[in-house]
KOLLUMRO-858199 format. One record per atom (N, C-alpha, C, O): atom name; residue in three letters; y, z, x. Coordinates in Angstrom, 1 decimal, padded with zeros to 4 digits. Atoms other than C-alpha are relative to their C-alpha. Layout:
% residues N
<rec CA, ALA, <Y, Z, X>>
...
***
This chain:
% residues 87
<rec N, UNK, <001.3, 000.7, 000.1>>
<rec CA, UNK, <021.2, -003.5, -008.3>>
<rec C, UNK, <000.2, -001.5, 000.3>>
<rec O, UNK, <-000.4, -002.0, 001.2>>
<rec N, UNK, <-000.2, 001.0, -000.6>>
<rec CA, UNK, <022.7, -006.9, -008.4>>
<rec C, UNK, <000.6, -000.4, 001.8>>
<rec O, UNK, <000.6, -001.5, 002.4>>
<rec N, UNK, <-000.3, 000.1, -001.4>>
<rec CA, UNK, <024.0, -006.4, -005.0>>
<rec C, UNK, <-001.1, -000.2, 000.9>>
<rec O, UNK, <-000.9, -001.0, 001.8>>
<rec N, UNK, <001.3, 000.1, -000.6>>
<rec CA, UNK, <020.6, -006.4, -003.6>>
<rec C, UNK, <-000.3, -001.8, 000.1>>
<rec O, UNK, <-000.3, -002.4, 001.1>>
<rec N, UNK, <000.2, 001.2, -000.3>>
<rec CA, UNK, <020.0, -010.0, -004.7>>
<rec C, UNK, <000.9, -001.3, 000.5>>
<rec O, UNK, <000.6, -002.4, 000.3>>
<rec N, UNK, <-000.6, 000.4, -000.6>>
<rec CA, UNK, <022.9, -011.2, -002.7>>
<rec C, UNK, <000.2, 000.2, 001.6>>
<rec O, UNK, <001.1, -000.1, 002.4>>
<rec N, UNK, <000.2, -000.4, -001.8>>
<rec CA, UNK, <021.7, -009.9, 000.6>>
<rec C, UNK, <-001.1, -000.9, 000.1>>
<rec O, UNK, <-002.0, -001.1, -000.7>>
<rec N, UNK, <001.1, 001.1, -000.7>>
<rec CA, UNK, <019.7, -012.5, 002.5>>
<rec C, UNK, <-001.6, 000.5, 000.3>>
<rec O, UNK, <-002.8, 000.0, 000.2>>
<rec N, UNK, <001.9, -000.9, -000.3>>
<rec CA, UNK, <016.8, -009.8, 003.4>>
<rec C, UNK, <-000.8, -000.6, -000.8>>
<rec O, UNK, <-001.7, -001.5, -000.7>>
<rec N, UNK, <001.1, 000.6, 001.2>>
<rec CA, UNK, <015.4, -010.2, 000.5>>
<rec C, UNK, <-000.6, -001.1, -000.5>>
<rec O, UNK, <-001.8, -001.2, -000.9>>
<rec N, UNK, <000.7, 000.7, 000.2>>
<rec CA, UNK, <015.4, -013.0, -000.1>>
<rec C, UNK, <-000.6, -001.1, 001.2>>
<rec O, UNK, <-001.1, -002.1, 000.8>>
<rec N, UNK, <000.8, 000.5, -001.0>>
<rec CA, UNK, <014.2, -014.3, 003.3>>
<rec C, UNK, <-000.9, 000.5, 000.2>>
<rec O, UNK, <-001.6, 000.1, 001.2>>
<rec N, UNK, <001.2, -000.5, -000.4>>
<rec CA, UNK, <011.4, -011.9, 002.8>>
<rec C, UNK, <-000.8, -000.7, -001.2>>
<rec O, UNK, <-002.0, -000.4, -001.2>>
<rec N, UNK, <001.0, 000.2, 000.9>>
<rec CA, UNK, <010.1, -013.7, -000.2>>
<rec C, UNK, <000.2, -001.2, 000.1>>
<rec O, UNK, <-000.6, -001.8, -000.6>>
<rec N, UNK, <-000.3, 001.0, -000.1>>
<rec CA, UNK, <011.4, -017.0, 000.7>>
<rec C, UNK, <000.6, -001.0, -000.4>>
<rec O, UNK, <000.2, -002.2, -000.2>>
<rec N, UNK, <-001.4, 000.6, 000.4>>
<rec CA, UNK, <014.4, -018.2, -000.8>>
<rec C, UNK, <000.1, 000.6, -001.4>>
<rec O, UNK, <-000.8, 001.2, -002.0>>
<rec N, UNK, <-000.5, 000.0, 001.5>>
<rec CA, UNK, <016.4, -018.0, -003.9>>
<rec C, UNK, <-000.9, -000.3, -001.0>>
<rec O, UNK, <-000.8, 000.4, -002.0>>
<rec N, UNK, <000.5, 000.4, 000.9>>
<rec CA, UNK, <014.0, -019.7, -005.9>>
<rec C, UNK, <-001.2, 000.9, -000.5>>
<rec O, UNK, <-001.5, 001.4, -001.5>>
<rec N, UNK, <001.0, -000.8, 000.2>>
<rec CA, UNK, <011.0, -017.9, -005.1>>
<rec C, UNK, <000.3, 001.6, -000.7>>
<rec O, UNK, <-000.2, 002.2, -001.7>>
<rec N, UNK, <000.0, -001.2, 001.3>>
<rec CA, UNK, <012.4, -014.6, -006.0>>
<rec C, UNK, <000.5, 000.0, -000.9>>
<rec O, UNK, <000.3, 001.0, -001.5>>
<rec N, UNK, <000.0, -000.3, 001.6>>
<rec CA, UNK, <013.7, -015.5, -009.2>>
<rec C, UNK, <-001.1, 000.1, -000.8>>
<rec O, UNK, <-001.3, 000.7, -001.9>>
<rec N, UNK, <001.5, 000.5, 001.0>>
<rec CA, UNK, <010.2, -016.7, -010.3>>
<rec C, UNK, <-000.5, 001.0, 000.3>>
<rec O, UNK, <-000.8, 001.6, -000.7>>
<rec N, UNK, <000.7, -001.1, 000.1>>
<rec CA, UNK, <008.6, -013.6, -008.7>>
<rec C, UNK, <000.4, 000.8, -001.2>>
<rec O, UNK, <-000.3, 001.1, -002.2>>
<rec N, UNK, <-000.4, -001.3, 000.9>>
<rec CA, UNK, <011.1, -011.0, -010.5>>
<rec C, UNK, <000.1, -000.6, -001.4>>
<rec O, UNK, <000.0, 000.2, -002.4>>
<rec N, UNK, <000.3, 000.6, 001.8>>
<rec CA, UNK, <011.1, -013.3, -013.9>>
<rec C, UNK, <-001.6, 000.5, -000.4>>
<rec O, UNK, <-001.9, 001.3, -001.3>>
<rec N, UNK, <001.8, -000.2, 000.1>>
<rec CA, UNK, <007.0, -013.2, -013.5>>
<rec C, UNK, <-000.1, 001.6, 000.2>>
<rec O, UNK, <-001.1, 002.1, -000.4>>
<rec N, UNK, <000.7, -001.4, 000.0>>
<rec CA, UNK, <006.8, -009.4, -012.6>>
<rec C, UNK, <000.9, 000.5, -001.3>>
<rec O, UNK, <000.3, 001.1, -002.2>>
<rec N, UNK, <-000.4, -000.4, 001.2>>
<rec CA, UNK, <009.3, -008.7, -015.2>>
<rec C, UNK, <-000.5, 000.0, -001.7>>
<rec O, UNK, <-000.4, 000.8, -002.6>>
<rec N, UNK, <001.0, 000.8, 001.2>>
<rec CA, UNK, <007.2, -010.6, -018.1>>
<rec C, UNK, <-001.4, 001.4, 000.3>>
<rec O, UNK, <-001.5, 002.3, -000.6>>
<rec N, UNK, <000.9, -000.7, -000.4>>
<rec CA, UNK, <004.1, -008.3, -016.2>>
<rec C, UNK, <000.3, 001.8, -001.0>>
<rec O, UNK, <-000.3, 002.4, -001.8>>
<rec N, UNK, <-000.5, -001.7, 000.3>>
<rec CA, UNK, <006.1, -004.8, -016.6>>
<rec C, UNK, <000.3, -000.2, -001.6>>
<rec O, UNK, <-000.1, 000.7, -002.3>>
<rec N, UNK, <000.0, -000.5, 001.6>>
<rec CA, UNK, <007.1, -005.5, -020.4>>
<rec C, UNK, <-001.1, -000.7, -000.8>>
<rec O, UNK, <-000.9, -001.3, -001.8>>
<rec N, UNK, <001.0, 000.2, 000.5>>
<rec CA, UNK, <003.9, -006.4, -021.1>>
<rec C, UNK, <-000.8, 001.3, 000.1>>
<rec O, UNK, <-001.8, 001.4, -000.7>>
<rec N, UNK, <000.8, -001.1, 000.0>>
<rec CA, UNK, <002.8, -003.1, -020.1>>
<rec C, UNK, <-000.8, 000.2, 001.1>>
<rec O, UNK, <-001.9, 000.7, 000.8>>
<rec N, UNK, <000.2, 000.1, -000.7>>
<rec CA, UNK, <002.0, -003.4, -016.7>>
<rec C, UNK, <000.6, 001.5, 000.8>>
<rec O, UNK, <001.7, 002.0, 000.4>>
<rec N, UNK, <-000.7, -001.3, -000.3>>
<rec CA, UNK, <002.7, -000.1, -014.6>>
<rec C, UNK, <000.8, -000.4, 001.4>>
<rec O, UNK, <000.5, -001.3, 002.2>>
<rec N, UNK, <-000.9, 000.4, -001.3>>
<rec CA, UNK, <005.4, 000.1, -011.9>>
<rec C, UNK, <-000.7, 000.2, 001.4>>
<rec O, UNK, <-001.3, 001.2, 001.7>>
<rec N, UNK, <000.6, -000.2, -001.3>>
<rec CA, UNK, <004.1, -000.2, -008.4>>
<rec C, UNK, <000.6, 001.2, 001.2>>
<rec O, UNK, <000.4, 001.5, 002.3>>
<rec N, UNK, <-000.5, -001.0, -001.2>>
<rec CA, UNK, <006.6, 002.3, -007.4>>
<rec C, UNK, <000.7, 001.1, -000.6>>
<rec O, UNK, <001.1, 000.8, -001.7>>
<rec N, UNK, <000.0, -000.9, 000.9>>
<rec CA, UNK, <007.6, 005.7, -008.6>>
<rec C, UNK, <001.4, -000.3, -000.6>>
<rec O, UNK, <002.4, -000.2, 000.0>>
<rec N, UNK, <-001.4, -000.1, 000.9>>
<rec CA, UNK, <010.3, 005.0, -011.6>>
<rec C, UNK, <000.7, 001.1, -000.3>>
<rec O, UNK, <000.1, 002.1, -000.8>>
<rec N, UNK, <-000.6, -001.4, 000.2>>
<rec CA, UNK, <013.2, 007.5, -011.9>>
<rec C, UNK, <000.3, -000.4, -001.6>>
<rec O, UNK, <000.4, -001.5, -001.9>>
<rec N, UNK, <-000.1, -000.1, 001.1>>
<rec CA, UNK, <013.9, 008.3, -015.5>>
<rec C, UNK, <001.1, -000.5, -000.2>>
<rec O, UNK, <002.2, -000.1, 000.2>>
<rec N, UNK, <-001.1, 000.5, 000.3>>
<rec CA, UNK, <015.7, 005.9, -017.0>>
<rec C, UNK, <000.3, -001.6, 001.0>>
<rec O, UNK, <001.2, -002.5, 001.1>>
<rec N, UNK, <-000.4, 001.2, -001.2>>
<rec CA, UNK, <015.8, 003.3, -014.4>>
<rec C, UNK, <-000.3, -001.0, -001.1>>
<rec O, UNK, <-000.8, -000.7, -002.2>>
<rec N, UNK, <000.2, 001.3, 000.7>>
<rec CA, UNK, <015.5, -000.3, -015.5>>
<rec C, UNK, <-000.7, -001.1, 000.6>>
<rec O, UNK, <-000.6, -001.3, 001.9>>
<rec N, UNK, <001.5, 000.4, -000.2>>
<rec CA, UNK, <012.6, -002.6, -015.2>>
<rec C, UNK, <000.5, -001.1, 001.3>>
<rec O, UNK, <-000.3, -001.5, 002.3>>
<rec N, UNK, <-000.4, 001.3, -001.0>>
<rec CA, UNK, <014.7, -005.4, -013.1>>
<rec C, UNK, <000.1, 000.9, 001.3>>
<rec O, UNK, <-000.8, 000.7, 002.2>>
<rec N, UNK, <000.2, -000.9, -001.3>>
<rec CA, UNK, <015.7, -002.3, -010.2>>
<rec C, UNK, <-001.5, 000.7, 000.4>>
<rec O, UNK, <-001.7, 001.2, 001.5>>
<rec N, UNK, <001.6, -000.5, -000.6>>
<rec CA, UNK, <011.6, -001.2, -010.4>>
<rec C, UNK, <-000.4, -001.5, 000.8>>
<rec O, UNK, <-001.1, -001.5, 001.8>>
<rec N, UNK, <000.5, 001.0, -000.7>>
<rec CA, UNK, <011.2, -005.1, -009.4>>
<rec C, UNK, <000.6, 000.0, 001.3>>
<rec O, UNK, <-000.3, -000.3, 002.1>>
<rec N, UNK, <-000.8, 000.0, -000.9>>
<rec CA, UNK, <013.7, -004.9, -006.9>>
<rec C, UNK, <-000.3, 000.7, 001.0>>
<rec O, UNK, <-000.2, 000.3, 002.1>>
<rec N, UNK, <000.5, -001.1, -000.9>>
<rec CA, UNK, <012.4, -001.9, -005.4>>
<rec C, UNK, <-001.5, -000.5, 000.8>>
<rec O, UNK, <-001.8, -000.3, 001.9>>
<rec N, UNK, <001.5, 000.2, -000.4>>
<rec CA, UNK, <008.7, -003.3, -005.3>>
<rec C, UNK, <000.1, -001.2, 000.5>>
<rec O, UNK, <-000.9, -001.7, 001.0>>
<rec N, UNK, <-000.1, 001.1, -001.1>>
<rec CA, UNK, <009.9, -006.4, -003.7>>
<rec C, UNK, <000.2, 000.8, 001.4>>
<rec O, UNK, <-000.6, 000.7, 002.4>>
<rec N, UNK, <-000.7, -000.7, -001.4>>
<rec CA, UNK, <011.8, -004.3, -000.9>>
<rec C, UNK, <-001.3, 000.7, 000.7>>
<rec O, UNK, <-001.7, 000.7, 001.9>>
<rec N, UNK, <001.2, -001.0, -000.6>>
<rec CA, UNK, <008.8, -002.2, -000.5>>
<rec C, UNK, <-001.3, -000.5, 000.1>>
<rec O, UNK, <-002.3, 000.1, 000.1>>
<rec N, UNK, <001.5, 001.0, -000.1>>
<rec CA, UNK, <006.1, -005.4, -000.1>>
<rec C, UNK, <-000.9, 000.5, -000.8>>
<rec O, UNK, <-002.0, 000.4, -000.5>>
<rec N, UNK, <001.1, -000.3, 000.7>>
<rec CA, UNK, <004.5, -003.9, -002.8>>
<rec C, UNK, <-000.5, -001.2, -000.8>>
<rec O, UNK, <-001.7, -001.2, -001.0>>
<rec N, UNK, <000.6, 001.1, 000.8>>
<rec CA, UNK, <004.5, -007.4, -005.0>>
<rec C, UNK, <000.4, -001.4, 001.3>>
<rec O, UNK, <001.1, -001.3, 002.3>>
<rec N, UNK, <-000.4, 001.3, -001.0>>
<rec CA, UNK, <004.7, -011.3, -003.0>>
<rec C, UNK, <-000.9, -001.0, -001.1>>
<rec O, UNK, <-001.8, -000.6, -001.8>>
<rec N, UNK, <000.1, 001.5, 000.4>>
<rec CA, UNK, <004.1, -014.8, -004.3>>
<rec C, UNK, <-000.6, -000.5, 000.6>>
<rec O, UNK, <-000.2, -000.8, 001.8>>
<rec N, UNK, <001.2, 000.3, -001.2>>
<rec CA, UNK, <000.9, -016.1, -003.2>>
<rec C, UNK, <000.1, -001.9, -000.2>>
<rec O, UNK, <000.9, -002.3, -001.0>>
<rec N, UNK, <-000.2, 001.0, 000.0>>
<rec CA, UNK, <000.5, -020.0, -002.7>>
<rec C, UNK, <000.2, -000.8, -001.4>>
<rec O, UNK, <000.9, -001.8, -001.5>>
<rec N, UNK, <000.0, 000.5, 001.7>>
<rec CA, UNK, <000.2, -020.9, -006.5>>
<rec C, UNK, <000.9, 000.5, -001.2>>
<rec O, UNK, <000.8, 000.3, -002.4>>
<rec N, UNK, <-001.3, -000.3, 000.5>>
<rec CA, UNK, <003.2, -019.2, -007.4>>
<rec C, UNK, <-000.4, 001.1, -001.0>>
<rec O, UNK, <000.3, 001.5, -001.9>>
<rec N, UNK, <000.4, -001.2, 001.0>>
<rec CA, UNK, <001.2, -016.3, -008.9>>
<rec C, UNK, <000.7, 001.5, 000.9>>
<rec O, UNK, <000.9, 001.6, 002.1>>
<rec N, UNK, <-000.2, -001.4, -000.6>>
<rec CA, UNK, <002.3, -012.5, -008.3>>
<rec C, UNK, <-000.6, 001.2, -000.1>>
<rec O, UNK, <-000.8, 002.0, -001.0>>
<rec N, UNK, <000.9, -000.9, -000.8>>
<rec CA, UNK, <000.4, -010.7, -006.5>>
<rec C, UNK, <000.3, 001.1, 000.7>>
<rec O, UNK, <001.3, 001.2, 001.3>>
<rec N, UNK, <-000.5, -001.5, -000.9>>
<rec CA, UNK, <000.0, -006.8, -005.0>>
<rec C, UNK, <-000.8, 000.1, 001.0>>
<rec O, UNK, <-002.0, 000.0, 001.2>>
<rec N, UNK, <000.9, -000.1, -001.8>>
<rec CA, UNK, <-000.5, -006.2, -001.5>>
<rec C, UNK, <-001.0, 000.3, 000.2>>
<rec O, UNK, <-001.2, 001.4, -000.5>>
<rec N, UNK, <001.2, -000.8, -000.4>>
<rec CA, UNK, <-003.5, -005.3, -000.5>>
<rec C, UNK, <-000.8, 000.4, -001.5>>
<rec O, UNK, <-001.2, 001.5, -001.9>>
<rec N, UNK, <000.9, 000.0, 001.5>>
<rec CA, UNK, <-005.2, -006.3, -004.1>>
<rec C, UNK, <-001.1, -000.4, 000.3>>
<rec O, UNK, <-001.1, -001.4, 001.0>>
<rec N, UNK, <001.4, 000.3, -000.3>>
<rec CA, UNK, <-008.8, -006.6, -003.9>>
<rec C, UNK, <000.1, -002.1, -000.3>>
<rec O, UNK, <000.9, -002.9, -000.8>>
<rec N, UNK, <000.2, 001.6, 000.8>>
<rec CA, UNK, <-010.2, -010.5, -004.2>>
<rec C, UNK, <001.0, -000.7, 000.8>>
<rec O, UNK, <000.9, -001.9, 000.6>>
<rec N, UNK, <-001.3, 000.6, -000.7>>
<rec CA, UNK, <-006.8, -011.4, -001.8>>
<rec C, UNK, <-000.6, 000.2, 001.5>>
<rec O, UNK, <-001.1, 001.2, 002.0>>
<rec N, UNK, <000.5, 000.1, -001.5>>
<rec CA, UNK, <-007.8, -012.4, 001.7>>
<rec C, UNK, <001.1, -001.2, 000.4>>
<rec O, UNK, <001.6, -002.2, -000.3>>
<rec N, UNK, <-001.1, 000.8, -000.8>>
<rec CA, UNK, <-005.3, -013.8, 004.4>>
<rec C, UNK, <-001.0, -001.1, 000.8>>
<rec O, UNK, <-000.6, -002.0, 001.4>>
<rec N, UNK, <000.7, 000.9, -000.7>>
<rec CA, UNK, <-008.2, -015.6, 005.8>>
<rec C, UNK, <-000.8, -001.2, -000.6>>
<rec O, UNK, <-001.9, -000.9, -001.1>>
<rec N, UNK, <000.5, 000.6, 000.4>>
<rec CA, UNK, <-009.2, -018.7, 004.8>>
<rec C, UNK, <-001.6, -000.5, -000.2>>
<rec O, UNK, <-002.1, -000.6, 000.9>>
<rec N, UNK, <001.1, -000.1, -000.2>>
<rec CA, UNK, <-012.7, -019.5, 003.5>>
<rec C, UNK, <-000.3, -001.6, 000.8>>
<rec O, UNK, <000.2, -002.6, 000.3>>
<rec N, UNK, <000.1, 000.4, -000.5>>
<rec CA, UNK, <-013.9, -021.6, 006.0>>
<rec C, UNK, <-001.8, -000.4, 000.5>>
<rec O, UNK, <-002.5, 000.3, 001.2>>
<rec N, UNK, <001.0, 000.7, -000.2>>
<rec CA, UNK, <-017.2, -024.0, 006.1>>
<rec C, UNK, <-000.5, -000.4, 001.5>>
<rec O, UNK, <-000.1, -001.5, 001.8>>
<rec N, UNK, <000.1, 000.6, -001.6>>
<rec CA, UNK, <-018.6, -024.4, 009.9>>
<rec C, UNK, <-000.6, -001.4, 000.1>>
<rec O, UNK, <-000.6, -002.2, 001.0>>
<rec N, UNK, <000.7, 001.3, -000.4>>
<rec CA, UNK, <-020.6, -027.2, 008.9>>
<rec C, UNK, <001.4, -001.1, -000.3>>
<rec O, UNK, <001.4, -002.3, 000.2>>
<rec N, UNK, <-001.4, 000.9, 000.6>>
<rec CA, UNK, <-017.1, -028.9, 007.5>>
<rec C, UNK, <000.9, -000.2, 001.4>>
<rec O, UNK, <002.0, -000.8, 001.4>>
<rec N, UNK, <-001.1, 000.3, -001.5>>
<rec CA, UNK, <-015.6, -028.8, 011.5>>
<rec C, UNK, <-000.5, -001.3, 000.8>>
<rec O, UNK, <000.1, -001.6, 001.8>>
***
């Protein structure tokens, strides 16, 4: 499990070291709060490898305000709202 967060992948997909600790601290707080896993948990697994997994699998990402967010969550748009009279 720790082997994962010493591969670069990862964390060049979420954008350094820092960011994925704050994501997997923040989704970790989420899941023992009673949050459900975003990816099927095998029995027994443990909550830090369901994070680990749901990073790998873009299922969770850190949106500009350092909140964590699921892909393709309603209310989440890649496009900014934009004013034409404001150009």
């Amino acid at each position: 499990m720790l082997e994962e967060l010493r591969e670069e992948e990862i964390v060049n997909k979420v954008g350094g070291r820092f960011k994925l600790s704050t994501l997997i601290q923040k989704r970790l707080v989420a899941l023992n709060a009673g949050s459900r896993a975003l990816v099927d948990a095998e029995e027994g697994e443990n909550k830090m490898a369901v994070v680990l997994r749901e990073i790998a699998e873009d299922k969770i990402y850190l949106d500009a305000s350092s909140e964590v967010r699921i892909t393709g969550e309603s209310g989440e748009s890649d496009v900014p709202d934009i004013n034409p009279l404001d150009l």
